[in-house]
N, C-alpha and C positions, 0 to 999 in steps of 0.2 A: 542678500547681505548677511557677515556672521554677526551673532552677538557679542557686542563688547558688553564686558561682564567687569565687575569688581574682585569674582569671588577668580577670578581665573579659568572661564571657558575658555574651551577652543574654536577653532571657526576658520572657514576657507580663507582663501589671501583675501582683505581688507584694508586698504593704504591709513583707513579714516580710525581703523581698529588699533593698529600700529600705532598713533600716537596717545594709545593709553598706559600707560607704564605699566599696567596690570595686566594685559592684557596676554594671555597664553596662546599663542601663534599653535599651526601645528606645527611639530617635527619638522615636516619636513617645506617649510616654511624660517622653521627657527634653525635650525641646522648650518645652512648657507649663509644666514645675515649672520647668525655667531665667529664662525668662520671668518668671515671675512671683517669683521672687527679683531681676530685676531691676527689675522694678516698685516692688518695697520699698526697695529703696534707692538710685533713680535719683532722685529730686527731692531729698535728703540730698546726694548726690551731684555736682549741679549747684547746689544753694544756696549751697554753699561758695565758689565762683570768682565767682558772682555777687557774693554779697559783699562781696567784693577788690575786686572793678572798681569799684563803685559807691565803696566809700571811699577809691581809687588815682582817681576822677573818670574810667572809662574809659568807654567806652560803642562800642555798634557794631560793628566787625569783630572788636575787640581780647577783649572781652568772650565773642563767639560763638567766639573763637579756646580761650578760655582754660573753656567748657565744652565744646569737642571735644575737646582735651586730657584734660581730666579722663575723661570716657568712655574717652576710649585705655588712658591708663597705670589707669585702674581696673580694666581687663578685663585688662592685660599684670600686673599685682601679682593679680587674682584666680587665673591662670593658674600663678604662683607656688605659691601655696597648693593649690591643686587637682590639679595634674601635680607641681611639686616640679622639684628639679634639685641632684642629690645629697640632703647635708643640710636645704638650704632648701626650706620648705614642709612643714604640717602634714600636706598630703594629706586634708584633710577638706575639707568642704561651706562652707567658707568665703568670704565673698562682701569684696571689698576698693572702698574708694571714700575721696574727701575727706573728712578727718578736722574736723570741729567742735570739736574738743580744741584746736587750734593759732589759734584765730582771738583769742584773747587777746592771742597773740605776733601775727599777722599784720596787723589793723585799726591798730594804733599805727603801724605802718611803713608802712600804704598811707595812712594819712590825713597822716602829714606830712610823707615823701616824695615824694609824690603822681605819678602817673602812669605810665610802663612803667618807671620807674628801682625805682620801689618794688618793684614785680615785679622785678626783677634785685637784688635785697634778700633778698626774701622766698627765691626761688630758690636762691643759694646757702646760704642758711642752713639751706635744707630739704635739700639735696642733705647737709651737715655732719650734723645733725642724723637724716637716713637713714643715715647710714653708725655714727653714737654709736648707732642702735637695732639695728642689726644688730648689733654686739660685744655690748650686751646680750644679744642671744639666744644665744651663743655659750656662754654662761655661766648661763644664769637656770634651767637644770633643774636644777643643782647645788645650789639651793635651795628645792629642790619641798619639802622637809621643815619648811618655816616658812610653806609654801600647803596647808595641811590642808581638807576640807572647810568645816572650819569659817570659813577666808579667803575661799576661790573661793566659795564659798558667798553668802558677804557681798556682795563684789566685785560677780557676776552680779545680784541682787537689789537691787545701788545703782545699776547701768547700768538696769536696768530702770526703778526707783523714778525715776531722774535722766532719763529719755528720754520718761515719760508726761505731764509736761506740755507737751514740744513734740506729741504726739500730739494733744491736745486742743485745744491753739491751731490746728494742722492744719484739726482739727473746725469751730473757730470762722473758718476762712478764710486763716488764717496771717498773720504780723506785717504781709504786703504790706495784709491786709483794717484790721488793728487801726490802722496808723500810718498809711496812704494814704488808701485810699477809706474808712473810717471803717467802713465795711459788717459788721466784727468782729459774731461771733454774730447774725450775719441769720438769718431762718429759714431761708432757701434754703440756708445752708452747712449750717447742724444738719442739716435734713433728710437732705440727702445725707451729709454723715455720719452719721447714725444707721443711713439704711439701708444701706449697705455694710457695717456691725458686722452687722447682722440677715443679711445674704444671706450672709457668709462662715459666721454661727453655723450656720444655715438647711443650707446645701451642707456642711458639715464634720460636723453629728451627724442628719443626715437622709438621705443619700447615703452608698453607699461607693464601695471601689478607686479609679480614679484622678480619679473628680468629688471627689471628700472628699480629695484628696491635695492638687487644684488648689485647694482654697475660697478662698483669699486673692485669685489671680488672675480667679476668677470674679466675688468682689466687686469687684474693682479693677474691671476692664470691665462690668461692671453699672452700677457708680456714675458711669461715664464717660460711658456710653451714655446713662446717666437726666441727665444735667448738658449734652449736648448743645443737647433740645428746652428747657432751664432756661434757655438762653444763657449759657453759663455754661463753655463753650469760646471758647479765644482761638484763632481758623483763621489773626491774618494772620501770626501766626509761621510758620506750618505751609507757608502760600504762599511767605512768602521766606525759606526758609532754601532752601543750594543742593541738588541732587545729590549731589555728590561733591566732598571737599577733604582735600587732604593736610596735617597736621599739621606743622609745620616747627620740628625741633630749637631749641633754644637761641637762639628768636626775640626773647627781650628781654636776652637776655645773662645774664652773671652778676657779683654785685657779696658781696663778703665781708665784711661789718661782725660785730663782736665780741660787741656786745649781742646783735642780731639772732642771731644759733649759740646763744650762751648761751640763750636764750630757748628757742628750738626744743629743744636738747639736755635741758631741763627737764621742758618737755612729753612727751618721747621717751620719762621714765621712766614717767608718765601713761599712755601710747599704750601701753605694753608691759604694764601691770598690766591693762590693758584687752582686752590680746590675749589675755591669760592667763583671765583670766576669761571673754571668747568662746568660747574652743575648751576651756574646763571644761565651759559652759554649752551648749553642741554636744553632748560625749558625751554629757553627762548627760540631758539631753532627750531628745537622738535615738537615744541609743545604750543609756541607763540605765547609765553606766560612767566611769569617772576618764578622764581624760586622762595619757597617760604624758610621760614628760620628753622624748624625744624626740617627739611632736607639738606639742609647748609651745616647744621652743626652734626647731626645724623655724619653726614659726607666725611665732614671734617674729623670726625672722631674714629672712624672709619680706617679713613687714611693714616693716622698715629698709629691706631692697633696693630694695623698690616706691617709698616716702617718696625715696630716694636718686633713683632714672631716673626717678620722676616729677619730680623739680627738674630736672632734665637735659632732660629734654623740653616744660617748662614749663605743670607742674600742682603744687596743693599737697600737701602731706603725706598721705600713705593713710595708712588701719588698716584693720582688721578691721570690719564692720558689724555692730552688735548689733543690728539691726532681724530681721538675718537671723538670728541666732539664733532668734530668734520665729518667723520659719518653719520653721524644723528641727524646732524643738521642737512646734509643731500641727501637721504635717501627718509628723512622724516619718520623712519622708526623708532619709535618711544621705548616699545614694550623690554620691561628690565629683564625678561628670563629667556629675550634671544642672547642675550649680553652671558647671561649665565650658562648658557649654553658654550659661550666663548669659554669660560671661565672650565670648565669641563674638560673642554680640549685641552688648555692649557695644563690641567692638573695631569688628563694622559698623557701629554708629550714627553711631563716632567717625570713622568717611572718608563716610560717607551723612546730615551733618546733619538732612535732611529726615526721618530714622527717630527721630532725639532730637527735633527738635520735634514728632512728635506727641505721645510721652510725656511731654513736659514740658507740653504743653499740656492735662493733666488737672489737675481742680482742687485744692486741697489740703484743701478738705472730702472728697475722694474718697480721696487720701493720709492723709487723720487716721482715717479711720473702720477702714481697714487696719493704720496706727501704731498705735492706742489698744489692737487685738487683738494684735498682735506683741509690742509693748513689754512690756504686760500677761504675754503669756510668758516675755517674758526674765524678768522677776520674777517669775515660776515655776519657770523654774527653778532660779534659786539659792535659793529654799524651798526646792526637791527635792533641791538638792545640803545644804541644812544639815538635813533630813530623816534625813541619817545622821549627824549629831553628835548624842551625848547632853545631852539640854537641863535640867542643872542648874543649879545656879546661878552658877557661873562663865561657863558661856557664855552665859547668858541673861545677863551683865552686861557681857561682851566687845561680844554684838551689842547691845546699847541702846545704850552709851558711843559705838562706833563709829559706828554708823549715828545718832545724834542729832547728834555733832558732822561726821561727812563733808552730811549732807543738810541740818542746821542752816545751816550755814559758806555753803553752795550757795544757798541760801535768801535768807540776811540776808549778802550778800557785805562789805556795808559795816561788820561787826565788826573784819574784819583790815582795815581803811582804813590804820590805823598805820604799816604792813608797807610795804617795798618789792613793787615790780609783780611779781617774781619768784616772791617767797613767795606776793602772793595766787593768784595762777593757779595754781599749787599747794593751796593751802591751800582754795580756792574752789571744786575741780576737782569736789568730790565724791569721786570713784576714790580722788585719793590720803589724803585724812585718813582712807576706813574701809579701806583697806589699810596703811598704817602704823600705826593704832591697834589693830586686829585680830593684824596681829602682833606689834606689839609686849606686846600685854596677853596674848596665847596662851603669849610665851618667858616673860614675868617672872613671871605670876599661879601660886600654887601649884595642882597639881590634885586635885580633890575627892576623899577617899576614900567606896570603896561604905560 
């Protein structure tokens, strides 16, 4: 057996050793699981900036600029969370990238300020709005006492529930197949999605030690490999994307509009409920254990600072990845500096474009069949976290209330049409209706006697 150590030995593969967060794998142990946490949330990752440019009308250098970016400052915010510096950073297995939560406030400023101005828009806003999430964390353990099981519980379980049907359109080709080429649910994309679900199940409870630690990674390149002879990779990205490029500061400037902060700082409280319930959904997975208040505000402050220097360096707002929770939680690897390992990659891919485009040039039936299992996790484990609430009938009517109107509201967005834009991104978020309803019904509801 290897030594699990505080100070960071190393030690042969260990399953029992992996859920120490400290614990320093070797190389070539930590290599693969890093990897393949970036795998999970490297096309999340760059769909975000893509996004922007396409509704900012960028295309070209500007575009390729604005997903080396995001690689950078994802691996420099993952590196936060994972090493820490001081107080900031939970020091767990947390993987950081462009947030999907913010594209409510972002698409409206790139489509009608259009072009690099909108990005010097979006940018300051998000640098303001990183700096309003970081004083959140500064403060938010102080109210760990209104995040009972029974919230983080909820919380993790609605990221989950709210992340599986982009897992599934993945499956079915993803919105480029649904809206473009029309090709949505070809057989060829199910295919390949289904068997990357089969080969990760297949390698995860038919294998052990560290093949059954890898299974996700194995699926991914499996599914990659088999999508090859499919034609069904794109090589002429992969041919011209360069060598090596340097990412260049504060290349479209910055521009401070009022709505545009207000917007982002709204989202911010979103993003934070979000983090909170990631690194619950961490321990609890991977560790079987709560999350203490200092990992929580660590985490949280974490995530502001990344959101903040990624505007400075010109990428959009970070969080926390809940994809990655789903890895923690199946393959039960704790240890923070496989994660950082990930965070490595990421930083070479972002001066080595030609390392991002291979990855991004896997198809996203190969990405869904991975999402559908990870996601599916997350939403394991906030059951596992609400596994230790007693389920009477106050909280069986906390979670119905919550989770019918956060997942309802998500659903049918066009109830709160009424509302200004503000409220609905809020209201619409999913996060935030079942964590304001969850607490609020937890403080007022009286409690059941035995």
């Amino acid at each position: 057996m290897s030594e699990i150590s505080q100070s960071g030995k190393t030690g042969s593969f260990n399953s029992e050793a992996l859920r120490d967060p400290n614990y320093t794998p070797p190389l070539g142990t930590a290599i693969p699981l890093g990897i393949q946490h970036v795998l999970a949330m490297f096309a999340g990752n760059v769909t975000v900036p893509i996004i922007i440019a396409g509704a900012a009308g960028l295309a070209g250098g500007d575009k390729v600029f604005l997903i080396q970016v995001a690689m950078l400052v994802a691996g420099l915010a993952t590196l936060l969370q994972t090493v820490g510096a001081g107080p900031i950073g939970a020091r767990l297995p947390i993987m950081q990238g462009t947030s999907f939560a913010f594209l409510p406030v972002m698409i409206p400023i790139a489509a009608s300020v259009k072009g690099t101005d909108a990005l010097a828009v979006i940018f300051g806003a998000t640098i303001v709005g990183g700096i309003f999430h970081f004083f959140l964390g500064t403060f938010i353990g102080r109210f760990r006492g209104i995040l009972p099981p029974l919230v983080t519980g909820l919380v993790v379980a609605t990221i989950g529930l709210s992340l599986l049907p982009i897992g599934v359109e993945y499956v079915g080709g993803g919105k480029f197949a649904k809206f473009v080429t029309k090709d949505f649910g070809a057989w060829y994309h199910l295919v390949l999605g289904c068997s990357v679900i089969v080969i990760i199940l297949g390698v995860k409870f038919m294998t052990k030690g560290m093949t059954s630690a890898s299974a996700i990674l194995i699926g991914l390149v499996a599914g990659y490999l088999l999508a090859i002879p499919m034609g069904m990779v794109k090589f002429s990205g992969i041919s011209d994307a360069a060598w090596f490029a340097f990412p260049e500061p504060l290349k479209f400037g910055l521009k401070f509009e009022t709505a545009a902060i207000i917007g982002m700082c709204l989202m911010a409280i979103v993003s934070a409920i979000e983090t909170v319930g990631d690194i619950s959904g961490i321990t609890k997975g991977g560790a079987g254990r709560e999350a203490t208040d200092k990992e929580i505000a660590g985490g949280t402050m974490a995530d502001g600072l990344g959101t903040a220097i990624g505007g400075l360096f010109g990428s959009m707002p970070n969080t926390s990845y809940s994809q990655n929770v789903g890895v923690v939680s199946l393959t039960g690897v704790m240890s923070r500096h496989v994660v950082t390992i990930g965070a490595i990659f990421l930083l070479v891919a972002a001066f080595v474009p030609k390392v991002g485009a291979i990855v991004s040039a896997m198809p996203y039936a190969v990405l869904g069949g991975g999402a559908v299992v990870m996601f599916g996790m997350i939403a394991g484990a906030g059951i596992n976290l609400l596994s230790d609430v007693k389920m009477n009938r106050r909280n069986m009517v906390i979670i119905a209330v919550s989770l019918s109107v956060g997942l309802g509201l998500k659903a049918e967005p066009d109830v709160v049409g009424i509302f200004p834009d503000w409220a609905k991104m809020m209201l619409t978020s999913g996060l935030f209706p079942v964590a304001f309803l969850s607490i609020l019904l937890n403080s007022i509801l009286p409690q059941e006697k035995d």
